[in-house]
NUMIVO-334711 format. One record per residue: residue number from 0; residue in one letter; x, y, z of N, C-alpha, C in turn. Coordinates in Angstrom, 1 decimal, padded with zeros to 4 digits. Example, Ala and Ser with C-alpha at 12.3 -4.5 7.8 and 13.67 -1.06 7.14 Angstrom:
  num  residuo     n_x     n_y     n_z    ca_x    ca_y    ca_z     c_x     c_y     c_z
    0        A   013.2  -005.7   007.8   012.3  -004.5   007.8   013.2  -003.3   007.8
    1        S   012.8  -002.2   007.1   013.7  -001.1   007.1   012.9   000.0   007.9
REM end
This chain:
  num  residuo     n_x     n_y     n_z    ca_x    ca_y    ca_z     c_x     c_y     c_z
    0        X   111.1   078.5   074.8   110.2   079.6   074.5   109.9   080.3   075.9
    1        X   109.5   078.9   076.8   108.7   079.6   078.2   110.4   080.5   078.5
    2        X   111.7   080.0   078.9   112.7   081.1   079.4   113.1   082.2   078.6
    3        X   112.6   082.0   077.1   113.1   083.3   076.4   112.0   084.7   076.9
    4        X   110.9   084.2   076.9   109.7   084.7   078.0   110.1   085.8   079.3
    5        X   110.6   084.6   079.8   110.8   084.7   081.4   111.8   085.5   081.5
    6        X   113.2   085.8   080.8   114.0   086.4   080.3   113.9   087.9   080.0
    7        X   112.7   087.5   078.9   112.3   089.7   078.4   111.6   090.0   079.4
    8        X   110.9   089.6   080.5   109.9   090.1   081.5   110.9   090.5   082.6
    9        X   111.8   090.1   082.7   112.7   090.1   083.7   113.2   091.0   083.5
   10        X   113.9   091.5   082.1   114.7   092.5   081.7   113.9   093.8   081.6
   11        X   112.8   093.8   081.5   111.5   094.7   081.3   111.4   095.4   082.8
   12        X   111.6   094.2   084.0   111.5   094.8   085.0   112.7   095.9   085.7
   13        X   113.9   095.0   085.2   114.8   095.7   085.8   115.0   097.2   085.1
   14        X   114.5   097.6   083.7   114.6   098.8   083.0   114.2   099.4   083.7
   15        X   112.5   099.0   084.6   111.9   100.0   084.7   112.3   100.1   086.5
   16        X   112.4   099.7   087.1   113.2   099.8   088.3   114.8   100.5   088.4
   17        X   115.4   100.5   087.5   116.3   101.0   086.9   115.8   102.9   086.8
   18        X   114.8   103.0   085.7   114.7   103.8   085.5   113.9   105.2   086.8
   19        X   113.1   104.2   087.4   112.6   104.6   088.7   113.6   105.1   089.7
   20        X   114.5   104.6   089.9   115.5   104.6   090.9   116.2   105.8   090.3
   21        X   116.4   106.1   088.8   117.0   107.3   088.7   116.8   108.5   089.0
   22        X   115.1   108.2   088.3   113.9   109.5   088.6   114.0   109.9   089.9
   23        X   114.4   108.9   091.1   114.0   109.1   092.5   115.4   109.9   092.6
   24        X   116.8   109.5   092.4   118.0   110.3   092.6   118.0   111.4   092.3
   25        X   117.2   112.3   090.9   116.9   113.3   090.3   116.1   113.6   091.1
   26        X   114.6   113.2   091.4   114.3   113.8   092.0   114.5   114.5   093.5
   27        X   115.3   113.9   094.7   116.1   113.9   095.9   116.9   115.4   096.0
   28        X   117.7   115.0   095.0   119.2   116.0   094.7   118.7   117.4   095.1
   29        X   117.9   117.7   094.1   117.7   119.3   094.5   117.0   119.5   096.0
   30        X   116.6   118.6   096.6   116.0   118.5   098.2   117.2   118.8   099.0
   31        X   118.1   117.8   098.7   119.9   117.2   099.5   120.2   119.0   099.5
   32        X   120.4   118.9   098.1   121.0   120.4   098.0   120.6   121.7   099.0
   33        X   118.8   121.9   098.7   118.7   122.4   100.1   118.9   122.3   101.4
   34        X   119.1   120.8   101.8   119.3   120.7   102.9   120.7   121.6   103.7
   35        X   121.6   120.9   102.9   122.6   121.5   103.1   123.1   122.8   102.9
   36        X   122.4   123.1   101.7   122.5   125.0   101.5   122.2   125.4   103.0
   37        X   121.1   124.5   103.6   120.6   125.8   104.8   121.1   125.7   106.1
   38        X   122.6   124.9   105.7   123.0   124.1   107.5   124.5   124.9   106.9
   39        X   124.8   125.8   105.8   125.9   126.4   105.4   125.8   128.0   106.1
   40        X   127.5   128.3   106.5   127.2   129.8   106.4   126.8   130.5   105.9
   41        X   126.5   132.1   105.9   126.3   132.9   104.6   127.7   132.8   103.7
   42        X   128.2   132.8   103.8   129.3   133.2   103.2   130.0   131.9   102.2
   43        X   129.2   130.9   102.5   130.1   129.6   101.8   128.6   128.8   101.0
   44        X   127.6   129.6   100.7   126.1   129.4   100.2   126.4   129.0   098.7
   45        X   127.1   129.9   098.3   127.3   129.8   096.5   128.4   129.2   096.2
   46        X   129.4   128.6   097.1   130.1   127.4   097.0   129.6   126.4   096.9
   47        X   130.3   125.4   095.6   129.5   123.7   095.5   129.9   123.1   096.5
   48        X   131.9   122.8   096.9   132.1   122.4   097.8   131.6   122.1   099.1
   49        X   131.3   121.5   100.3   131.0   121.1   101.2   131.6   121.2   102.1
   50        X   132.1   121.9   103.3   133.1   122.2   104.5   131.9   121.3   105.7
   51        X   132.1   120.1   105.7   131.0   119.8   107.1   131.9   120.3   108.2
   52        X   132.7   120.7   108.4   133.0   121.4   109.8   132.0   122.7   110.0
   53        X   131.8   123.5   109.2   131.2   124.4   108.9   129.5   124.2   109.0
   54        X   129.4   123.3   108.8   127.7   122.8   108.8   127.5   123.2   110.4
   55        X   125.7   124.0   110.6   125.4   124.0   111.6   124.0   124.4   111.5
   56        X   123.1   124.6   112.6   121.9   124.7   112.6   121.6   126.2   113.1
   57        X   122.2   126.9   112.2   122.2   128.6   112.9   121.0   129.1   112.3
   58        X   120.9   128.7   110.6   120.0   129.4   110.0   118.3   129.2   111.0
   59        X   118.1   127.7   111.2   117.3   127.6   111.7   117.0   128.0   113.5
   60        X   118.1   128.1   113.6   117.8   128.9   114.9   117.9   130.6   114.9
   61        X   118.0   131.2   113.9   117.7   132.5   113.6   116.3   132.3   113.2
   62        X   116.0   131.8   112.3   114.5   132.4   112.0   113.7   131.7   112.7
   63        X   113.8   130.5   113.8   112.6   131.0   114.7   112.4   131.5   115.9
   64        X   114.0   132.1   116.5   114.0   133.1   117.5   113.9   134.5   116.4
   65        X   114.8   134.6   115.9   114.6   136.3   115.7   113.1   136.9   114.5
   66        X   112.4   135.9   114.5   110.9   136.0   113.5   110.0   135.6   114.5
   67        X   108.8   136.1   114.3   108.1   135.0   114.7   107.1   134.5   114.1
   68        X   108.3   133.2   114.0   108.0   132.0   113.2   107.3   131.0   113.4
   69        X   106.7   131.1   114.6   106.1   129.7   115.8   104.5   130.5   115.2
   70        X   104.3   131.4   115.0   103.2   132.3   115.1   102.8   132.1   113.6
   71        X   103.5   132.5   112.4   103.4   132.1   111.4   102.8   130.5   111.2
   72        X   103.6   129.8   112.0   103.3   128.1   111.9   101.9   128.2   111.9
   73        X   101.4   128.2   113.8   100.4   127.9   113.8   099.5   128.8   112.7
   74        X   099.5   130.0   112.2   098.6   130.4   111.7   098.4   129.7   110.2
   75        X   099.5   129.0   109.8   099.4   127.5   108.5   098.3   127.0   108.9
   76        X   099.1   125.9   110.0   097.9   125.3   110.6   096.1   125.1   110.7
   77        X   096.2   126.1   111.7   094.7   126.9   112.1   094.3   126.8   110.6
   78        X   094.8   127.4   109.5   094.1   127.7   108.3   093.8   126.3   107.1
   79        X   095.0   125.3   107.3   095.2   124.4   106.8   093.9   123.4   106.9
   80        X   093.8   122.9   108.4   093.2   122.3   109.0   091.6   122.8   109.0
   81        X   091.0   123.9   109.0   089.9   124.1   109.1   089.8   124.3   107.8
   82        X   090.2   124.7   107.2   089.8   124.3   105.5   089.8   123.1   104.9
   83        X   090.9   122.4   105.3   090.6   120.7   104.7   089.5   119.9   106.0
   84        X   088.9   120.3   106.9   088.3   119.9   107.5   086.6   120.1   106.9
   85        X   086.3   121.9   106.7   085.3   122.5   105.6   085.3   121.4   104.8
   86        X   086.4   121.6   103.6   086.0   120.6   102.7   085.7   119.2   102.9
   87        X   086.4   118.4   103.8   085.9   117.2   103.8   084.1   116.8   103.7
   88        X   084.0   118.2   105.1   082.8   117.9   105.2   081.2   118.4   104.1
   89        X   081.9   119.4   104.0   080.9   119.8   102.9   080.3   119.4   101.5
   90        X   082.1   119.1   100.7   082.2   118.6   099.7   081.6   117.3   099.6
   91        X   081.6   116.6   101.2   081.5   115.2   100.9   079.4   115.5   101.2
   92        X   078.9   116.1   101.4   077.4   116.1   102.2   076.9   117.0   100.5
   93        X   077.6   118.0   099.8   076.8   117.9   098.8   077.0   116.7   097.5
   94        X   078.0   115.8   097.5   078.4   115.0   096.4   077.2   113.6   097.1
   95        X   077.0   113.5   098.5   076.2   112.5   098.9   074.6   112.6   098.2
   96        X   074.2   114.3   098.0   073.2   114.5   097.8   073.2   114.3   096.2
   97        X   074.1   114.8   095.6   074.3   115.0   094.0   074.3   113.0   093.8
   98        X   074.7   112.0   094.5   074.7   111.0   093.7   073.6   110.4   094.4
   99        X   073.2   110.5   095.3   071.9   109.5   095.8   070.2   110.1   096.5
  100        X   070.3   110.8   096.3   069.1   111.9   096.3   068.3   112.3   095.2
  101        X   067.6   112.4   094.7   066.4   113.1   093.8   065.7   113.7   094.2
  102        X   066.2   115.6   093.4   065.3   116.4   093.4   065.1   117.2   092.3
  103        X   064.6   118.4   092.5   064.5   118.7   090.9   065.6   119.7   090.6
  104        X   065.6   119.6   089.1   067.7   120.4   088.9   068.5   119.6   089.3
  105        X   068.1   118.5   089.4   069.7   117.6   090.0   070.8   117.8   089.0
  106        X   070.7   117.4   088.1   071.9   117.5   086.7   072.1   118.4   086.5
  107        X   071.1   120.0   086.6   071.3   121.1   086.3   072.3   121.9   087.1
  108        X   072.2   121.4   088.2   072.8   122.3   089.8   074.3   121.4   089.2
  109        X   074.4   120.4   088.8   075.5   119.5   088.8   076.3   119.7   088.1
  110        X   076.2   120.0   086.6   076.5   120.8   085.2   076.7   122.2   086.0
  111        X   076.4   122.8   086.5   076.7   124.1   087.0   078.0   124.2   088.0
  112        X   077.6   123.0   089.0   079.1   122.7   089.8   080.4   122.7   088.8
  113        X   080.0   121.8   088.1   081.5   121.2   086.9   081.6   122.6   086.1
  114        X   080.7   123.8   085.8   081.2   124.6   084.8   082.1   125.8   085.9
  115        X   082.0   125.8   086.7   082.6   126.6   088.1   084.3   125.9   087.9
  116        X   084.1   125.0   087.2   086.0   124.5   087.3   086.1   125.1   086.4
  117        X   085.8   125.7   085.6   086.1   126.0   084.3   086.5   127.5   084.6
  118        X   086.4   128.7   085.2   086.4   129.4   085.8   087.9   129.8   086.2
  119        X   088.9   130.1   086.2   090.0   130.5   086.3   090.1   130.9   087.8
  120        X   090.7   130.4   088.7   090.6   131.2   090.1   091.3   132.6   090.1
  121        X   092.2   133.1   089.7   092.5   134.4   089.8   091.2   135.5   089.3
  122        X   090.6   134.5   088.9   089.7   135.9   087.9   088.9   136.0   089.3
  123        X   088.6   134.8   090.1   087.5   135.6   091.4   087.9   136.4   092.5
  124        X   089.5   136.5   092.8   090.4   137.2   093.5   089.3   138.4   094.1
  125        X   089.3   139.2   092.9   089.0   140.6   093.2   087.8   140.4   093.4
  126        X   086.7   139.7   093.1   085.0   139.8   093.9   085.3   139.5   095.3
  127        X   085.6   138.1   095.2   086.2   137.5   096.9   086.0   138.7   097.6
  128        X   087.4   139.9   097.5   088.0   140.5   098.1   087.1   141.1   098.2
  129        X   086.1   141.9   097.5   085.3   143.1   097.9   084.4   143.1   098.7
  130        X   083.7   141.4   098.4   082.4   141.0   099.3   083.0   140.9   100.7
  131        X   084.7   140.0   101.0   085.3   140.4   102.5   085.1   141.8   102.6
  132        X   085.7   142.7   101.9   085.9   143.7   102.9   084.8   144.0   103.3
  133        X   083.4   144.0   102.4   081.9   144.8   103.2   081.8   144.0   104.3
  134        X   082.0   142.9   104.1   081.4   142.0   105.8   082.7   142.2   107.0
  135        X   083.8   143.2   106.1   084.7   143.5   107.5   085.8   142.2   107.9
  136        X   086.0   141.1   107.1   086.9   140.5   107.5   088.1   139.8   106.5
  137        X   088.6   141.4   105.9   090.2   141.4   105.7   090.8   141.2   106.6
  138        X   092.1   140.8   106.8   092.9   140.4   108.1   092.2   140.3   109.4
  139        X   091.8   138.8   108.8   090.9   137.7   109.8   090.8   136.2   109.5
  140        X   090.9   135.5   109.9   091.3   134.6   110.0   089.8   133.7   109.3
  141        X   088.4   134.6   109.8   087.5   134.2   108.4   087.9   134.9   106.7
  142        X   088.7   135.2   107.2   089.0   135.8   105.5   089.5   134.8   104.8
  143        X   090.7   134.1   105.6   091.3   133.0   105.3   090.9   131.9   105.2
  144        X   089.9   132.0   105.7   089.4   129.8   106.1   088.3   130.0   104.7
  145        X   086.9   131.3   105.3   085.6   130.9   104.7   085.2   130.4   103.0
  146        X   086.4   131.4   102.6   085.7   131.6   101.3   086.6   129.9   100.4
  147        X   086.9   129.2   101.5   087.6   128.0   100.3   087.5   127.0   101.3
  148        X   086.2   126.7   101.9   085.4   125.8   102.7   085.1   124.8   102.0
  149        X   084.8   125.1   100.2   084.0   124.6   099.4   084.9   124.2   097.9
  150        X   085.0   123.1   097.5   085.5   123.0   096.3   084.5   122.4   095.4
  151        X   084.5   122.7   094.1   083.7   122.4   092.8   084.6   120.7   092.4
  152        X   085.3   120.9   092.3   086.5   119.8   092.3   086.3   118.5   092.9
  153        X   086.2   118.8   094.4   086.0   117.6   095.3   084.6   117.4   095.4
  154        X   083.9   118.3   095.2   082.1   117.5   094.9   082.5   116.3   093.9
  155        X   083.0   117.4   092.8   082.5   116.2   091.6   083.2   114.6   092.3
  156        X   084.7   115.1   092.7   085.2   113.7   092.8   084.6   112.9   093.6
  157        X   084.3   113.0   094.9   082.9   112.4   095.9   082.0   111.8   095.4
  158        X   081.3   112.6   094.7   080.5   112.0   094.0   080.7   110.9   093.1
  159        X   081.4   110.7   092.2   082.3   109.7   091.6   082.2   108.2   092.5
  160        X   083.0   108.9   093.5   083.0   107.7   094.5   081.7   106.8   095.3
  161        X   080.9   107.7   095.8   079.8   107.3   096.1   078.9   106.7   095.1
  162        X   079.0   106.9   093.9   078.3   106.4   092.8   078.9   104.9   092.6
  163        X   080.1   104.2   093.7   080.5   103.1   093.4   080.2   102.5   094.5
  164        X   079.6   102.9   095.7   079.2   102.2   096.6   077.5   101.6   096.1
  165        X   077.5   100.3   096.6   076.2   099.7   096.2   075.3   100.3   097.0
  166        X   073.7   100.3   096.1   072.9   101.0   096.4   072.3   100.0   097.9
  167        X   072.7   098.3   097.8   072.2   097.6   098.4   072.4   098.1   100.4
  168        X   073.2   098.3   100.3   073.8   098.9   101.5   072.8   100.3   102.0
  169        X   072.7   100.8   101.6   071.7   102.5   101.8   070.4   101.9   102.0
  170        X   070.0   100.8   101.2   068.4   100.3   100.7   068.3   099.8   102.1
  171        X   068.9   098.8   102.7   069.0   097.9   104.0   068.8   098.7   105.3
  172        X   070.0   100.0   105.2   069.9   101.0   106.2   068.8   101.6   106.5
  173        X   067.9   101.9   105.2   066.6   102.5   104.8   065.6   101.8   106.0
  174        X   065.7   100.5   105.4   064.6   099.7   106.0   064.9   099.7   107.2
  175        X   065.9   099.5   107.8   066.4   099.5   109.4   065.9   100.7   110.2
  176        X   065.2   101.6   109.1   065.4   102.7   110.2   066.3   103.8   109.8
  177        X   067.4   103.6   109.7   068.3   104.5   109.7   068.1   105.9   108.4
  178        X   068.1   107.2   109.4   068.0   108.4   108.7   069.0   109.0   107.3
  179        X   068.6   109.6   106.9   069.6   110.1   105.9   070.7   110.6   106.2
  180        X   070.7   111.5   107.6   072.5   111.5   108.1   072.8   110.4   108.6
  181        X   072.4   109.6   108.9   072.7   108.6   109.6   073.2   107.9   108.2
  182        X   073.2   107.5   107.2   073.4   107.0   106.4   074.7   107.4   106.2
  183        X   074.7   108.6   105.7   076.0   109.0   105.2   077.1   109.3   106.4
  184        X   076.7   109.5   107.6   077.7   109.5   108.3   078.2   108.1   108.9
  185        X   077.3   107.1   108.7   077.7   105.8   109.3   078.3   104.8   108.4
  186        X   077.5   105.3   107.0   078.1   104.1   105.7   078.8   104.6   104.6
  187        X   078.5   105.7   104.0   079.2   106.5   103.0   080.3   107.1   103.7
  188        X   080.6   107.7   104.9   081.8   108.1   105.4   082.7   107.1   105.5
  189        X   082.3   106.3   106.2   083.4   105.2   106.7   083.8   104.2   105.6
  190        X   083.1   104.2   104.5   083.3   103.6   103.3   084.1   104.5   102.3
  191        X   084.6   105.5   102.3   084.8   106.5   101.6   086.2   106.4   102.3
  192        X   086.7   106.4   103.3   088.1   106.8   103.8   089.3   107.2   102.8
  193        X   089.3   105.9   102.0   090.3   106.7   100.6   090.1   107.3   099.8
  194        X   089.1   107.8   099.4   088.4   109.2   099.0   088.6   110.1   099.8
  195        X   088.6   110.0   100.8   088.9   111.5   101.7   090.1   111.6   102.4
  196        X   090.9   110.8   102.2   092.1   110.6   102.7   092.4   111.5   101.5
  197        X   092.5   110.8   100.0   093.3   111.6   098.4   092.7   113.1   099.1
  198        X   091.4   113.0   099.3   090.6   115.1   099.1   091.6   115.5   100.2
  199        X   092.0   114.9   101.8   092.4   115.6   102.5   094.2   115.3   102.1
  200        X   094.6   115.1   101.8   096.0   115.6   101.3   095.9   116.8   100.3
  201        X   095.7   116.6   099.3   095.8   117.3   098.5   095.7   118.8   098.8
  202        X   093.8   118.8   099.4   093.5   120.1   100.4   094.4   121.2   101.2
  203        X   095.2   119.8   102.1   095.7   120.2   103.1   097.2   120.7   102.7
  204        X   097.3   120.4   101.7   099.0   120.4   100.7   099.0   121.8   100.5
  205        X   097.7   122.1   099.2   097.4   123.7   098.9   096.9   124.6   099.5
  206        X   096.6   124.0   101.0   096.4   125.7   101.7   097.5   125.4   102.3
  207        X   098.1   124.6   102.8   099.4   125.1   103.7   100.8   125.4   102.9
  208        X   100.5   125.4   101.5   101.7   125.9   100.6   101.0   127.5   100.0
  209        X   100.0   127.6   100.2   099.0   129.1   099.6   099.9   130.2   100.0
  210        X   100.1   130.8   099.0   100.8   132.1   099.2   100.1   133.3   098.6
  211        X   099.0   133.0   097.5   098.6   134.7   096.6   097.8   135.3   097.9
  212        X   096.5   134.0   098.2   095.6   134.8   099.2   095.6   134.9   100.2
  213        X   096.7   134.1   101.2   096.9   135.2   102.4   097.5   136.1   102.0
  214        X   098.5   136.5   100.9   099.1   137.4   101.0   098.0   139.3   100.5
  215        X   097.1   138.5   100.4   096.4   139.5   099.7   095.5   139.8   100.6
  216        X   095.2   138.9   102.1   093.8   139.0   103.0   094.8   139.4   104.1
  217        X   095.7   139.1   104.4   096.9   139.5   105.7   097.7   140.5   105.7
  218        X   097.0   141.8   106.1   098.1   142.6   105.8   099.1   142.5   107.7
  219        X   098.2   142.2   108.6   099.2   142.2   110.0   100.2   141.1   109.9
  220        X   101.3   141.4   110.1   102.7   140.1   110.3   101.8   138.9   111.4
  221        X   101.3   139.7   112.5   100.7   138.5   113.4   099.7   137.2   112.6
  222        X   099.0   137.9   111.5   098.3   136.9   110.8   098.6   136.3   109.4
  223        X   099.9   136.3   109.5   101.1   135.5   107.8   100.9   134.1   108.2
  224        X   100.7   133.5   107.1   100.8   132.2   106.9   102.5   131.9   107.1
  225        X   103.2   131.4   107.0   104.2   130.4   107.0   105.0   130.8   106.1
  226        X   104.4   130.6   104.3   104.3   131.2   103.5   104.8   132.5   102.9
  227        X   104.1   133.3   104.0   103.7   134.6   103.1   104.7   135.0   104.2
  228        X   105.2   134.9   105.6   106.3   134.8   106.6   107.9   135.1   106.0
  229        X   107.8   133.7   104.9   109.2   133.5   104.5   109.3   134.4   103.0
  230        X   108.5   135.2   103.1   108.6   136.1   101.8   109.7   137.1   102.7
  231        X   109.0   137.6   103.5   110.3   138.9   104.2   111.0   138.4   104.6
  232        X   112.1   137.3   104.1   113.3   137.1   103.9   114.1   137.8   103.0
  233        X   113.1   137.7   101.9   113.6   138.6   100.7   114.3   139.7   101.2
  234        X   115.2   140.4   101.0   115.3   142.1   101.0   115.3   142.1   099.1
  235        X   115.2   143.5   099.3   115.8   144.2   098.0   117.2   144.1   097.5
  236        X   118.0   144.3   098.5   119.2   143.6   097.4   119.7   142.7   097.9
  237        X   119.8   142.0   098.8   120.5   140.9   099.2   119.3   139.5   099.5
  238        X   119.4   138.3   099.3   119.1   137.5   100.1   119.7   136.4   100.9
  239        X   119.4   135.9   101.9   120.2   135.2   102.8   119.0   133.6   102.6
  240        X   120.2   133.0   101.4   118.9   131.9   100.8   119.9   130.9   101.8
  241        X   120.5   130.2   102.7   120.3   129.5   103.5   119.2   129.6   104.4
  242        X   119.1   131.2   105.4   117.9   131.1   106.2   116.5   130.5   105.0
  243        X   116.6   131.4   103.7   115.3   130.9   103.0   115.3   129.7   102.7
  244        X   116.2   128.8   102.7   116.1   127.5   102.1   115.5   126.6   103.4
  245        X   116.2   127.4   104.9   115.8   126.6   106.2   114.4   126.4   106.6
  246        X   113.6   128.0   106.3   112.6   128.0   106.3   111.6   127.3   105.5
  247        X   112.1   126.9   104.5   111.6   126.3   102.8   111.1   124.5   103.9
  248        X   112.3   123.8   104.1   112.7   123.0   104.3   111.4   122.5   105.7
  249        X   111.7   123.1   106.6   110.4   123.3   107.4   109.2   123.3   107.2
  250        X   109.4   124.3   106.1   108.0   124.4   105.7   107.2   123.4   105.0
  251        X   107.9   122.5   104.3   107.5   121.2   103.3   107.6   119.9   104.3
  252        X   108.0   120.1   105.6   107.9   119.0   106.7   106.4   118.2   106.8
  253        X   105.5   119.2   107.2   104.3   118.9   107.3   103.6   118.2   106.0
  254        X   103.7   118.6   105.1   103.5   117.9   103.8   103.7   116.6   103.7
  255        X   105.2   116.3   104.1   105.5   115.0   103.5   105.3   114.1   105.2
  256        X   104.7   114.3   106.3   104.0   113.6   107.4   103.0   113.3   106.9
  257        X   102.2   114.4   105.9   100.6   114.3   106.0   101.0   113.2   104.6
  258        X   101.8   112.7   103.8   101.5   112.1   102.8   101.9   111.0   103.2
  259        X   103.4   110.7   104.0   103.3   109.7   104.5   102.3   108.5   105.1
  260        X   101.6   109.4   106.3   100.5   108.8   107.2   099.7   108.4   105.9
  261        X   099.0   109.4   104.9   098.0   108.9   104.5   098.1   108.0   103.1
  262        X   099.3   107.7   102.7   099.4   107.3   101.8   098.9   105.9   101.0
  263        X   098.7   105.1   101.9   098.0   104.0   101.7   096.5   104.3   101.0
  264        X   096.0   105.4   101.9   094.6   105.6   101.5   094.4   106.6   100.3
  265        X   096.1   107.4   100.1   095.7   108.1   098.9   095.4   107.1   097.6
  266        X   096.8   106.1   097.5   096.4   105.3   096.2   095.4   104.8   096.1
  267        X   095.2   104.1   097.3   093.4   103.3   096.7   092.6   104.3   096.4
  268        X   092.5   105.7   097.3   091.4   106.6   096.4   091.9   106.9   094.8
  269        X   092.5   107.0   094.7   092.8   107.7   093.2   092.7   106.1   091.9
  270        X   093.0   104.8   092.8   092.6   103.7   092.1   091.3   103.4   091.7
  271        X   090.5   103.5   093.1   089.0   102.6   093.1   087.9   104.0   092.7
  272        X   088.5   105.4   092.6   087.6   106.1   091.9   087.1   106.3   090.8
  273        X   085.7   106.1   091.1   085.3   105.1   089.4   084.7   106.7   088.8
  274        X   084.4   106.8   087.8   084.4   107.6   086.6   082.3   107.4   086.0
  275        X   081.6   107.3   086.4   080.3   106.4   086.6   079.7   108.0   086.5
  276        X   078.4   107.4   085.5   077.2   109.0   085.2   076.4   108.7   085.9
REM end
């Protein structure tokens, strides 16, 4: 009995290892494929075939001499990073207050945060846009950072998380002395890491892949995201999708470092975040 057991658990695993390993080939392929589209001439792009004599690194050395592409980067960057930086900190200093503070409207302000996700982001496009332009900062780099400093999203989830840290810890600090920033920046921060590891990927993923609103806050080339960069590749009738695919390929670099590095800390956040009223 115990080997006929031992037997279906075995075969159970190899399905699903099996099945994983395929998912991962499927998923690869269309990557491989770009790779190689963008190390192709123009002229041998829409051929399946493969000529590796032919392989070379032209596309990418066109678009970051003849663009400028170095310029585009940093301006990802600069935008990427000060936005998932905003949010770490903000999201995480109002979710500290929303779970371990009492004041009045607590639930009310809180129910108000959660109905803000409900809210369709395109529909705020055009307020955004009007309140920048009176304060003067369309094609500015506060155009880009300020107005997504703040997520409804990552409160809630912070909070979540903080609601799993023991109160005994905070109570102890209390008595010691220690202040209410002091608290959260010395024990709720440092206790949180895979909670803000998951917020800062994720963050950092969707502004440095954002295309609608720089493209709608940047009208100077000097101030294109990365992004919004590798759009005037396009022409009208032709496109040269090896350079686009080189640029693509680049551009998804930084992503998969930042998932790498953080990866350890993404799973445990997305494991140990508890779900708690």
């Amino acid at each position: 009995m115990w080997k006929k057991e031992n037997t279906y658990g075995i075969g159970i695993k190899i399905a699903l290892y099996t099945i994983c390993i395929l998912w991962t080939i499927v998923t690869l392929v269309p990557y491989f494929i770009a790779i190689i589209t963008s190390l192709k001439p123009v002229e041998d792009v829409t051929k399946f075939s493969i000529d590796f004599r032919k392989l070379s690194l032209d596309s990418y050395k066109y678009i970051t001499t003849e663009f400028p592409f170095m310029r585009w980067l940093f301006n990802s960057f600069v935008v990427a990073v000060a936005v998932t930086a905003g949010n770490l900190l903000f999201n995480s200093m109002a979710a500290y207050a929303l779970a371990r503070l009492n004041f009045p409207f607590k639930k009310v302000i809180f129910y108000i945060i959660i109905g803000t996700m409900m809210i369709p982001g395109q529909v705020l496009l055009i307020p955004i846009y009007l309140i920048l332009n009176k304060l003067g900062w369309i094609d500015s780099y506060k155009g880009l950072i300020i107005p997504w400093l703040v997520s409804a999203f990552y409160i809630f989830f912070m909070r979540q998380y903080f609601l799993t840290i023991p109160k005994d810890l905070e109570e102890a600090a209390l008595i010691d002395g220690l202040s209410r920033f002091g608290i959260f920046f010395k024990i709720f921060l440092p206790l949180s890491l895979p909670a803000l590891a998951t917020q800062a990927i994720f963050i950092f993923v969707g502004n440095w892949n954002s295309f609608m609103w720089p493209s709608i806050i940047a009208s100077s080339e000097e101030l294109y995201t990365l992004p919004v960069g590798l759009n005037s590749f396009y022409g009208q009738y032709y496109q040269f999708w090896n350079q686009v695919l080189a640029g693509a390929i680049l551009l998804s670099l930084p992503t998969i470092i930042v998932f790498v590095a953080f990866q350890k800390y993404f799973v445990r956040g997305i494991v140990t975040t508890g779900l708690k009223e």
